[in-house]
N, C-alpha and C positions, 0 to 999 in steps of 0.2 A: 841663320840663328834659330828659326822658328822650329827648324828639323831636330834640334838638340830634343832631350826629354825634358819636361818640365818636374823640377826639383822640389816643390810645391803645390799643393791642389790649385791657391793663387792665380799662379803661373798659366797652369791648364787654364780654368775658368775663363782668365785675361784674353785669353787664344780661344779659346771657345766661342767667347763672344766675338772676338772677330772673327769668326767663321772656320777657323781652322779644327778638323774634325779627327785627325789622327795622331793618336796618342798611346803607341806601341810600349810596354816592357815600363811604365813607370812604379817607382817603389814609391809607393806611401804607406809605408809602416807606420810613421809615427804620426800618422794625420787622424783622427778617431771621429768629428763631428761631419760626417758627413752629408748631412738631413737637406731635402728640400732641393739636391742639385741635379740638374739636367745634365745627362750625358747624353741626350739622344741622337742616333745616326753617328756614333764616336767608335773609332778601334783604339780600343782599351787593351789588346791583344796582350797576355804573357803579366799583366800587373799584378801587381803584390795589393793587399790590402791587410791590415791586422788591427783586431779591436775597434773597426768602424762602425758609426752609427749611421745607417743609408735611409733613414725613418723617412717618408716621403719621395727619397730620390727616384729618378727618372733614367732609365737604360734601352728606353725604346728602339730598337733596330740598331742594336749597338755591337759590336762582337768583342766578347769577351773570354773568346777560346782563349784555353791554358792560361788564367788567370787565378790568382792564390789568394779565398779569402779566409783567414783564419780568426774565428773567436768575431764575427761581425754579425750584427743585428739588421734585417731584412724587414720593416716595417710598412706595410700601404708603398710598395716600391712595383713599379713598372717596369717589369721585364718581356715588356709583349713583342715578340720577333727578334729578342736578345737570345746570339748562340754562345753558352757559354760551358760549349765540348771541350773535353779534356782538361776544364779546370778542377781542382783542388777546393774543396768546402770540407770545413773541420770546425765544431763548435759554434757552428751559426743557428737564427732563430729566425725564421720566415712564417710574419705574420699578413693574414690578408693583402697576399702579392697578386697580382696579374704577371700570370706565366701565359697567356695564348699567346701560342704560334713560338713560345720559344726552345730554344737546343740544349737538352742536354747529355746528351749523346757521349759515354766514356767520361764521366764525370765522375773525380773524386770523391767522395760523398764519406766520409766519415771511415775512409778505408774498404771502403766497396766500391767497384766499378761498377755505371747501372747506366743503361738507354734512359732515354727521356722519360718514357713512359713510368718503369722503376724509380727514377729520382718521385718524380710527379705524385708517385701511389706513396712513397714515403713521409710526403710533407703532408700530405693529406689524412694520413695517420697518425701526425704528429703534433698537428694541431690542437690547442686545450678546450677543453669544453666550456661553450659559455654558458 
């Protein structure tokens, strides 16, 4: 049963704490409050996300190649040794993240294909002046 996908972030979480760490192609579309959750050492591979708020969340050494996040908020989120190649980002906002050491290599980006380095120089241009 554990192999099914989890229909729920719930579900994940529930499995997560018992240790179980792979979590391929899950849609949460309609899941939005995302804040403060640990994903870390997770294959999130292929998942959907729309309209999330990930303020806090935690993606540490996670892989989230070809992952679809559209319209999601990126706040104080840990993406350090997270490869997330060949996903899909479209209307997100990425504030004071920790990207060391992570992948984004063939990365969607707003309708641009960009190496790491490219996404990297984007966000950093993108940021509001305090």
């Amino acid at each position: 049963m554990k192999s099914e996908t989890p229909e729920a972030i719930g579900y994940l979480l529930d499995r997560y704490t018992e240790g179980e760490r792979d979590f391929p192609n899950c849609d949460f579309e309609y899941h939005d409050n995302l804040q403060d959750m640990i994903f870390d050492n997770s294959n999130l591979q292929g998942s959907t996300f729309f309209s999330a708020d990930f303020t806090g969340t935690s993606f540490k050494n996670c892989n989230l190649k070809n992952c679809s996040f559209k319209c999601c908020k990126f706040e104080q989120v840990n993406f350090e040794n997270a490869n997330l190649s060949g996903s899909l980002i479209t209307g997100a906002e990425f504030i004071k993240c920790n990207f060391k050491n992570a992948k984004f290599d063939n990365v969607d980006y707003y309708g641009h294909k960009l190496t790491t380095e490219d996404f990297l120089t984007r966000i950093n241009k993108e940021k509001p002046n305090s």
